[in-house]
C-alpha positions as CSV (number, residue, x, y, z in Angstrom):
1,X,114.3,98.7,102.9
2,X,115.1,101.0,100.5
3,X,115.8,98.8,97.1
4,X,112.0,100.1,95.8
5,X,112.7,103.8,96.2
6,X,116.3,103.1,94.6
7,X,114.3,101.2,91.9
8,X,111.7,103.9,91.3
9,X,114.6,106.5,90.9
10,X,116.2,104.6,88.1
11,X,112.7,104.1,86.4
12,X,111.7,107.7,86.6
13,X,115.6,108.9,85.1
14,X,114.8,106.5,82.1
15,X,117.2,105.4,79.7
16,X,119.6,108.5,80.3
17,X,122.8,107.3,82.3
18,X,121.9,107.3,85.8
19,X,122.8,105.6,89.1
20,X,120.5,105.9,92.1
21,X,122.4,105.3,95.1
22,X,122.0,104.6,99.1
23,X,124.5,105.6,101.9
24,X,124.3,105.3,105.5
25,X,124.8,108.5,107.6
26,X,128.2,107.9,107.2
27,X,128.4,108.8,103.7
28,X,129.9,104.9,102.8
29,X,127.6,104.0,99.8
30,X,125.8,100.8,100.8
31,X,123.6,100.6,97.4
32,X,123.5,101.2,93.9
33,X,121.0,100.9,91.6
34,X,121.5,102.3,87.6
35,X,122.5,101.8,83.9
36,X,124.6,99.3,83.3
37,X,127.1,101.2,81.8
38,X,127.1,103.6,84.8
39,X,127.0,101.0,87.7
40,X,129.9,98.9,86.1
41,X,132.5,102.1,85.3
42,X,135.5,101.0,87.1
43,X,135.8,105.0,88.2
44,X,132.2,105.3,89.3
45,X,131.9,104.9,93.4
46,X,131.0,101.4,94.3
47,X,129.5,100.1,97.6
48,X,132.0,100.6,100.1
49,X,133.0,103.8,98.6
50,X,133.0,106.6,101.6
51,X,131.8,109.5,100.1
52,X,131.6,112.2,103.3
53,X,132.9,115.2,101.9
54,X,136.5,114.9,104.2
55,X,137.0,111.9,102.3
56,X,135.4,113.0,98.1
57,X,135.0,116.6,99.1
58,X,131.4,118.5,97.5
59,X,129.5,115.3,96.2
60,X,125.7,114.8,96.2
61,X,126.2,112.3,99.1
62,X,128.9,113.9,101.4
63,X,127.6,117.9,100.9
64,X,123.5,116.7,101.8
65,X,125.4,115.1,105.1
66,X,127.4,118.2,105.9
67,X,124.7,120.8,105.4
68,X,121.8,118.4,106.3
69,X,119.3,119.0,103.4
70,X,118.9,118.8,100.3
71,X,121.8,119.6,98.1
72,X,122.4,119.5,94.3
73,X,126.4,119.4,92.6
74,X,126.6,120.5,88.8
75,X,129.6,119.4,87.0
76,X,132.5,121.2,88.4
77,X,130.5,121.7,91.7
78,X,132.2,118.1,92.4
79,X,135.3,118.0,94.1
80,X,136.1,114.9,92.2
81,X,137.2,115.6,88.5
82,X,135.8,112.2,88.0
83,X,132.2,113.1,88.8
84,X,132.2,116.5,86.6
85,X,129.8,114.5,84.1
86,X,126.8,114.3,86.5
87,X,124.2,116.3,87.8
88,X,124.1,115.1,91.3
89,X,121.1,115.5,93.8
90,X,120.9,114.3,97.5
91,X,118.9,114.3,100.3
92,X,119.7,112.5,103.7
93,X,117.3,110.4,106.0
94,X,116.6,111.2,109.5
95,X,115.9,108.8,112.0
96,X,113.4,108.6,115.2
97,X,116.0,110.0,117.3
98,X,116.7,113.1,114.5
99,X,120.0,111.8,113.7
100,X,121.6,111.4,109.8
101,X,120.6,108.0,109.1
102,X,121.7,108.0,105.2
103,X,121.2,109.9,102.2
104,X,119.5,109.1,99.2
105,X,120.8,110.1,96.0
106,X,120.9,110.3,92.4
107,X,123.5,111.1,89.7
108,X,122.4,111.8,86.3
109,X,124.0,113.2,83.1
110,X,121.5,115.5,81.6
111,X,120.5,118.2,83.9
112,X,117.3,118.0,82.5
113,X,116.6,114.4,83.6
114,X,118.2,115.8,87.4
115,X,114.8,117.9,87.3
116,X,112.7,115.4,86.0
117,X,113.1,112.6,89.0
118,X,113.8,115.9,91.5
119,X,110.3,114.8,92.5
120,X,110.3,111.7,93.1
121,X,113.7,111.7,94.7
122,X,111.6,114.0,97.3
123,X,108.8,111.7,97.5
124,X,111.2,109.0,97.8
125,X,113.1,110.4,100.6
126,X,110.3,110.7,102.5
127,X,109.0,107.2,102.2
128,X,112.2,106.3,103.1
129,X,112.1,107.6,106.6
130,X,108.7,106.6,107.0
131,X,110.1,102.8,106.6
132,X,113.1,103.6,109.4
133,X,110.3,105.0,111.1
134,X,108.1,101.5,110.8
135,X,111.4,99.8,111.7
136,X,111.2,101.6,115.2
137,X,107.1,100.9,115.6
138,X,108.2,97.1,115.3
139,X,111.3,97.0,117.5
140,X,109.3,99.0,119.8
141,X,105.8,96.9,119.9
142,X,108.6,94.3,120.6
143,X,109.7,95.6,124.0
144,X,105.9,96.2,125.0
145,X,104.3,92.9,125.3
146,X,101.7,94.1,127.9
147,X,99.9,96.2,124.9
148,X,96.8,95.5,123.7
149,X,95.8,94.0,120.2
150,X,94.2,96.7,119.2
151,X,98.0,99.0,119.4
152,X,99.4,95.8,117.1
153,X,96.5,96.1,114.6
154,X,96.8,100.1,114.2
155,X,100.1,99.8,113.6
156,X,99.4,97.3,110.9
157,X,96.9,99.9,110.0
158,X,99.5,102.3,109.2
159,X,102.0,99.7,108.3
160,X,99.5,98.9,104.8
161,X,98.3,102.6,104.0
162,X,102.9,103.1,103.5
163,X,103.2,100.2,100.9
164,X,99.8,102.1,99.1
165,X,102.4,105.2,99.3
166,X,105.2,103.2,98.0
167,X,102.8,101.6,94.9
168,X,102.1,105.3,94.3
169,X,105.9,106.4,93.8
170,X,106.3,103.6,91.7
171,X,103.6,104.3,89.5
172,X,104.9,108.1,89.3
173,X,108.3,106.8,88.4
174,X,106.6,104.8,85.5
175,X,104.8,107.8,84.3
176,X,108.1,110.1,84.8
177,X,109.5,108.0,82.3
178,X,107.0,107.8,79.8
179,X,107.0,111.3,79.8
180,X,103.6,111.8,81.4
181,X,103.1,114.2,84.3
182,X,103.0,112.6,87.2
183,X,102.5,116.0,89.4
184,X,98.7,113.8,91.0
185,X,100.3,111.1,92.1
186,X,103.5,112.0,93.9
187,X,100.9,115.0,96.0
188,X,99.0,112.4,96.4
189,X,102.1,109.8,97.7
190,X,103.5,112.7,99.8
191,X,100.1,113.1,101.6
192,X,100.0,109.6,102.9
193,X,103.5,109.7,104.0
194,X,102.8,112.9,105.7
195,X,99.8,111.5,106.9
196,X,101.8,108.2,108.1
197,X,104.1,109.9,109.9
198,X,101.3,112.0,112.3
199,X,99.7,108.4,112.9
200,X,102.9,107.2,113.8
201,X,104.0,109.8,115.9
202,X,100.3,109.9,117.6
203,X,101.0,105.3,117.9
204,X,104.3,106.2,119.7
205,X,102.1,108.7,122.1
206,X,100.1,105.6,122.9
207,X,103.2,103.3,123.6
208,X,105.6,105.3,125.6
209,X,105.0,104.8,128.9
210,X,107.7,107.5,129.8
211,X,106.4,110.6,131.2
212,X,106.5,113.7,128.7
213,X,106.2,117.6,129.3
214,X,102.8,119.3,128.7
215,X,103.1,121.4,125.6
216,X,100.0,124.0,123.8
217,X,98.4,122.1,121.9
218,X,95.0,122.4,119.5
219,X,92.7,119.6,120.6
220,X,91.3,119.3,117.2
221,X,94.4,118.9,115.9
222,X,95.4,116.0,118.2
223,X,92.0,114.4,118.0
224,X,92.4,114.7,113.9
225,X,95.3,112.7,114.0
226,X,94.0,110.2,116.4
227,X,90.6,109.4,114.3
228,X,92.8,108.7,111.1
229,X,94.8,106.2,112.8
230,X,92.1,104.8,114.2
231,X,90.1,105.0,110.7
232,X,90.4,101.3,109.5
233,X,89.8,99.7,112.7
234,X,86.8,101.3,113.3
235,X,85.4,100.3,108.9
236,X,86.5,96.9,110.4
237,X,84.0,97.1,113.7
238,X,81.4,98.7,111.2
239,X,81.5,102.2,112.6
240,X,82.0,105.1,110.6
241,X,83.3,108.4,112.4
242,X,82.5,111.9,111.5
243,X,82.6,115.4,112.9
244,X,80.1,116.7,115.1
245,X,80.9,120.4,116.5
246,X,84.2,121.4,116.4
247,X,85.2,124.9,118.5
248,X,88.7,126.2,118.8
249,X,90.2,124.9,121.7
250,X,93.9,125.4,123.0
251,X,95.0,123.3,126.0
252,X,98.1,122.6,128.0
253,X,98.1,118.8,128.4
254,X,100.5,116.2,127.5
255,X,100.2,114.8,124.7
256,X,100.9,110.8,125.5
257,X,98.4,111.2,128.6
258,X,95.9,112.6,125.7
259,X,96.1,109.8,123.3
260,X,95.6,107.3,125.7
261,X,92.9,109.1,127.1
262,X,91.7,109.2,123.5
263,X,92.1,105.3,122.8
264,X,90.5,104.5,125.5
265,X,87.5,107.0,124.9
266,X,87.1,105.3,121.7
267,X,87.5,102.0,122.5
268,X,84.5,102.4,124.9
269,X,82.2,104.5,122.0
270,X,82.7,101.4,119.6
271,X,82.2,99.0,122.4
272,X,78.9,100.9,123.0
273,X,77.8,101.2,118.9
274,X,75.8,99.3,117.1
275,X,77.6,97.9,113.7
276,X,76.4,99.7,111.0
277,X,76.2,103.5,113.0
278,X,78.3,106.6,112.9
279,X,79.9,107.6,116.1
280,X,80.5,111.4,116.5
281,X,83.4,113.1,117.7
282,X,82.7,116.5,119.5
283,X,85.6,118.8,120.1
284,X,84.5,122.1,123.1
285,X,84.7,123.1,126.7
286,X,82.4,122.7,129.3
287,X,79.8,125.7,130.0
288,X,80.1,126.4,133.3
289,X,84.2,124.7,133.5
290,X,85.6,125.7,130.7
291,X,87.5,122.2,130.6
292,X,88.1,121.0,127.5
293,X,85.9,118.1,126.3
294,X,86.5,115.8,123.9
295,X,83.3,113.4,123.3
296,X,82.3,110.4,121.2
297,X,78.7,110.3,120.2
298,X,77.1,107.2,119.0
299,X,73.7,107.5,118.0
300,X,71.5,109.5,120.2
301,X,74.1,109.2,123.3
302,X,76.9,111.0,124.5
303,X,79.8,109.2,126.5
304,X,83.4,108.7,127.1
305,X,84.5,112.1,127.0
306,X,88.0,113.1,127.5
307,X,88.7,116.2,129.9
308,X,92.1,118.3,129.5
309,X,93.2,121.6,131.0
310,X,92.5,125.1,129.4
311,X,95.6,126.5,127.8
C-alpha cells in the first residue's frame, strides 16, 4: 500500500542521502525506501527495527507516535547519537477507528532537502490514510452482500479519482526534484484526498446499517458531498447535475438516515431523466412547514424530495 508514497519521498529528496521509511503504529519499521548508501549502513534502522521512543528515545518515528502529529528531530534532537546526521520528519497514519496505524517518515541530511519534500511528505501522509481508508470500504462492501450495484460502483468511483491523487504526488515528487515548484500540484493532490475522504465518509453513511445519533448539520453541506460521489455515475447515465436554489438550512437529522434518503432520491431523478439532461438539486424548507426539503429537478419536473427536521 504504501511502496508509491515511499517511492515519491525518495524522488522528491533527490540525490541527497535520504531514506523514506514506513512503521506500523507500533513504531517497528516495516519499510524502507532510499540511497543506497543510506539503506545498506549497517548502523542505519532496518525493518524490524522498533523505533517507539521507550525503545530509540526522540526519533522521527517514535516522537510523531508519542505526541500524535507531526514532529521534526534536528541532529542532536535524536536520542540516538547515531541518528545526529539527519533531519528527521514524521507524521503518523490514523485509521477508520482513529487509532495510530503507522507513521510515515523521512530522514535526510541537508535540512534544506527536509523542507523541500516537507510537502509531499504531507500530501503523502494523507494519501496514505485515504488507502487504509479504501482498505475498510472493501472489507466492508464484503460483509454487505445485500447492497446494491450501484454502492459497488461509487466506491469504484472513489476508488479511481485516489490513484489520480497518487499520479499527482508522483508527478510533484518528479518536479521536487528537478527543482521545479510543485506548489499546483500537491494543492491540487491534497484536494482530491480531502475530497475522497468526504465521499468516503458520506459511502460509509450509506452502508452502515447501525443506527447513529442525530447531529446539526448544513443540508447543503451533506447534499455537496453526496452529488460529488455520485458525480461519475451520473456522466455515466448521461446526466449532468447542477445547483438550483440553494438557502441556508440547518437541521437535526441523522446523517446515515440522510444519505440514504439522498441515494434513493437520486436514484429515482435519474431513473426519471432523459440521457442527455441536467437534473437540478434544490436545497430549502417548505413555505407553510418549514421542513427541510431537499429536491431533484429534471427538466421541467420536480420530484423525489427528501424531507428532514428543522434544527
Amino acid at each position: 500500500m504504501a511502496t508509491p508514497f515511499l517511492v515519491a519521498l525518495s524522488r522528491a529528496a533527490g540525490i541527497d542521502r535520504h531514506a523514506a521509511m514506513l512503521s506500523d503504529g507500533t513504531g517497528r519499521l516495516l519499510k524502507i525506501v532510499g540511497d543506497a548508501e543510506t539503506v545498506e549502513d549497517e548502523n542505519f534502522p532496518h525493518p524490524g527495527a522498533l523505533l517507539s521512543e521507550a525503545m530509540a528515545g526522540a526519533n522521527g518515528i517514535g516522537t510523531a507516535i508519542a505526541e500524535g502529529h507531526y514532529t521534526e528531530l534536528i541532529g542532536p534532537e535524536h536520542y540516538i547519537e547515531g541518528f545526529h546526521a539527519f533531519t528527521c520528519q514524521g507524521v503518523p497514519l490514523t485509521g477508520d477507528d482513529g487509532q495510530c496505524r503507522g507513521v510515515l517518515s523521512v530522514s535526510v541530511r541537508k535540512v534544506a532537502a527536509a523542507s523541500r519534500v516537507r510537502d509531499i511528505l504531507f500530501c503523502a501522509s494523507e494519501a496514505a490514510e485515504c488507502e487504509l481508508l479504501a482498505a475498510w470500504l472493501s472489507r466492508d462492501l464484503s460483509q454487505q452482500q445485500s447492497l446494491l450495484p450501484v454502492v459497488e460502483a461509487l466506491r469504484q468511483d472513489m476508488i479511481q479519482r485516489l490513484a489520480v491523487a497518487r499520479l499527482q504526488l508522483e508527478f510533484a515528487a518528479r518536479q521536487i526534484a528537478a527543482g521545479a515548484d510543485a506548489t499546483t500540484t500537491i494543492e491540487a493532490a491534497r484536494a482530491l484526498e480531502s475530497k475522497f475522504q468526504r465521499q468516503a465518509m458520506m459511502w460509509r453513511d450509506l452502508v452502515d446499517p447501525a443506527p447513529g445519533e442525530a447531529q446539526r448539520l448544513r443540508l447543503a453541506d451533506v447534499v455537496q458531498d453526496f452529488m460529488d460521489l455520485v458525480a461519475t455515475e451520473a456522466r455515466i447515465a448521461g446526466i449532468q447535475l447542477a445547483w438550483g436554489r440553494v438557502d441556508e438550512v440547518q437541521v437535526l437529522a441523522e446523517r446515515r438516515a440522510l444519505a440514504r434518503e439522498l441515494l434513493a432520491g437520486f436514484l429515482d431523478a435519474v431513473q426519471r431523466a432523459v440521457p442527455g439532461s441536467q437534473i437540478a438539486v434544490d436545497v430549502g424548507r417548505e413555505r407553510h412547514s418549514g421542513v427541510a426539503k431537499v429536491c431533484w429537478r429534471p427538466l421541467e419536473s420536480t420530484f423525489a424530495s427528501v424531507m428532514a427536521a428543522p434544527a
